[in-house]
C-alpha atoms as one frame of an Amber mdcrd trajectory, in Angstrom:
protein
 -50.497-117.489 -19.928 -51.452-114.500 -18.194 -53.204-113.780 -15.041 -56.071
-111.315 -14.684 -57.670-112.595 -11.180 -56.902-115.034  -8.643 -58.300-118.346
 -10.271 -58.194-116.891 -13.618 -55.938-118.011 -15.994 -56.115-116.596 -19.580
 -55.334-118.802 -22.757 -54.877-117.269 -25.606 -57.008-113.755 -26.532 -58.123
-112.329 -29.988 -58.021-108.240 -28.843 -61.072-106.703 -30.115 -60.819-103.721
 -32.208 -63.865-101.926 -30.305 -63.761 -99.811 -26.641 -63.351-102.264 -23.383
 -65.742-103.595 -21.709 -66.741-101.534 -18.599 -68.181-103.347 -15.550 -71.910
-101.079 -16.022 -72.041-102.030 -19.356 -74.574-105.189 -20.553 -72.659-107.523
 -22.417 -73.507-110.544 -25.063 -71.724-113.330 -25.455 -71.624-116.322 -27.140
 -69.269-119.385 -25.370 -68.468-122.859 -24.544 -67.733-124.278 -21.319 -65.489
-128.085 -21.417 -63.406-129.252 -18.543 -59.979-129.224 -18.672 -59.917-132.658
 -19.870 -61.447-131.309 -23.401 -65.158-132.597 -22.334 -67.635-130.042 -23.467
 -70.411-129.187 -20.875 -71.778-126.180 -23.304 -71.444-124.940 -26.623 -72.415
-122.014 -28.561 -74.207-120.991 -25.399 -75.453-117.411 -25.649 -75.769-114.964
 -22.228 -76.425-111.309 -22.022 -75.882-109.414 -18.245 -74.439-106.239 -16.509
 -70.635-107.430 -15.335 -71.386-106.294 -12.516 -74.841-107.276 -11.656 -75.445
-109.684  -8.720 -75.997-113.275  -9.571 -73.307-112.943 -12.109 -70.839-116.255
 -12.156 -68.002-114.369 -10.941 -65.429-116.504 -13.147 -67.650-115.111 -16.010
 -66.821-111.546 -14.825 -63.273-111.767 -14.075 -62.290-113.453 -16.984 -64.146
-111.029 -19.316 -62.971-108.140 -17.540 -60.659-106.256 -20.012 -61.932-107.755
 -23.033 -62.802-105.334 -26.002 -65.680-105.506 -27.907 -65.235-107.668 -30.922
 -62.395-109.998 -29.231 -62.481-113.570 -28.394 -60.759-114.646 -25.206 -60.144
-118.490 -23.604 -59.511-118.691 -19.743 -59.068-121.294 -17.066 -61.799-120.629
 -13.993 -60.785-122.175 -10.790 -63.788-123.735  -8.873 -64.340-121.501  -6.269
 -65.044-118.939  -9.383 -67.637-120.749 -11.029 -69.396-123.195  -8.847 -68.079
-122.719  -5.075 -68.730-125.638  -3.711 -71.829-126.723  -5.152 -72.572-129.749
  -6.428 -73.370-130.068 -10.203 -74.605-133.093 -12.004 -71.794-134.572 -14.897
 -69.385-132.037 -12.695 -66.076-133.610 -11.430 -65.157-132.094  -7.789 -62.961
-129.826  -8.143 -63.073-129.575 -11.614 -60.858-125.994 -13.590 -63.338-124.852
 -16.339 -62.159-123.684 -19.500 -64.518-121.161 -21.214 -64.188-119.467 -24.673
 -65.382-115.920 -24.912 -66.286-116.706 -28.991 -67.760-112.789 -29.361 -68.337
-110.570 -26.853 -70.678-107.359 -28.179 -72.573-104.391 -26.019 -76.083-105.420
 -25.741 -78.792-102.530 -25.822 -80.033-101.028 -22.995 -83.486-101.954 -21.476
């Protein structure tokens, strides 16, 4: 397992054959979310953002950061990373996420 950030633990990684992914750059993914325990809380869930726009789920950010395009990546979020505190229904306290990167492309310019 390697470590990219504090609270983020990578998986296992797929290493795209495109250019990384630079923090100005809009991004598309398509990903699950489960809980460590295997429960799924999304699948095939698709999101397209700046890495470095505000609002951004930081445990999204860090654990893409160094992706390629066209690679897959599975990472461990701590808490703090992805919900901080809040309360979220069917959300154990203090749950570690565990999110799948399934493809990660650029996403056109507006």
């Amino acid at each position: 397992m390697s470590k990219t950030k504090p609270g983020i633990a990578v998986v296992e990684e797929i290493v795209g054959t495109g250019p990384i992914v630079d923090n100005h750059q809009r991004v598309h993914i398509l990903y699950d979310i489960q809980l460590n325990r295997g429960d799924f809380l999304a699948r095939d869930e698709r999101l397209t953002f700046r890495l470095n726009e505000r609002g951004v789920i930081p445990g999204f950010r860090y654990g893409i950061e160094g992706m390629r395009v066209g690679g897959t990546r599975k990472f461990k979020a701590s808490p703090h990373l992805c919900y901080a505190g809040k309360h979220v229904e069917n959300l154990p306290e203090h749950a570690v996420l565990v999110v799948t990167i399934k493809s990660l492309e650029l996403a056109k310019e507006q």
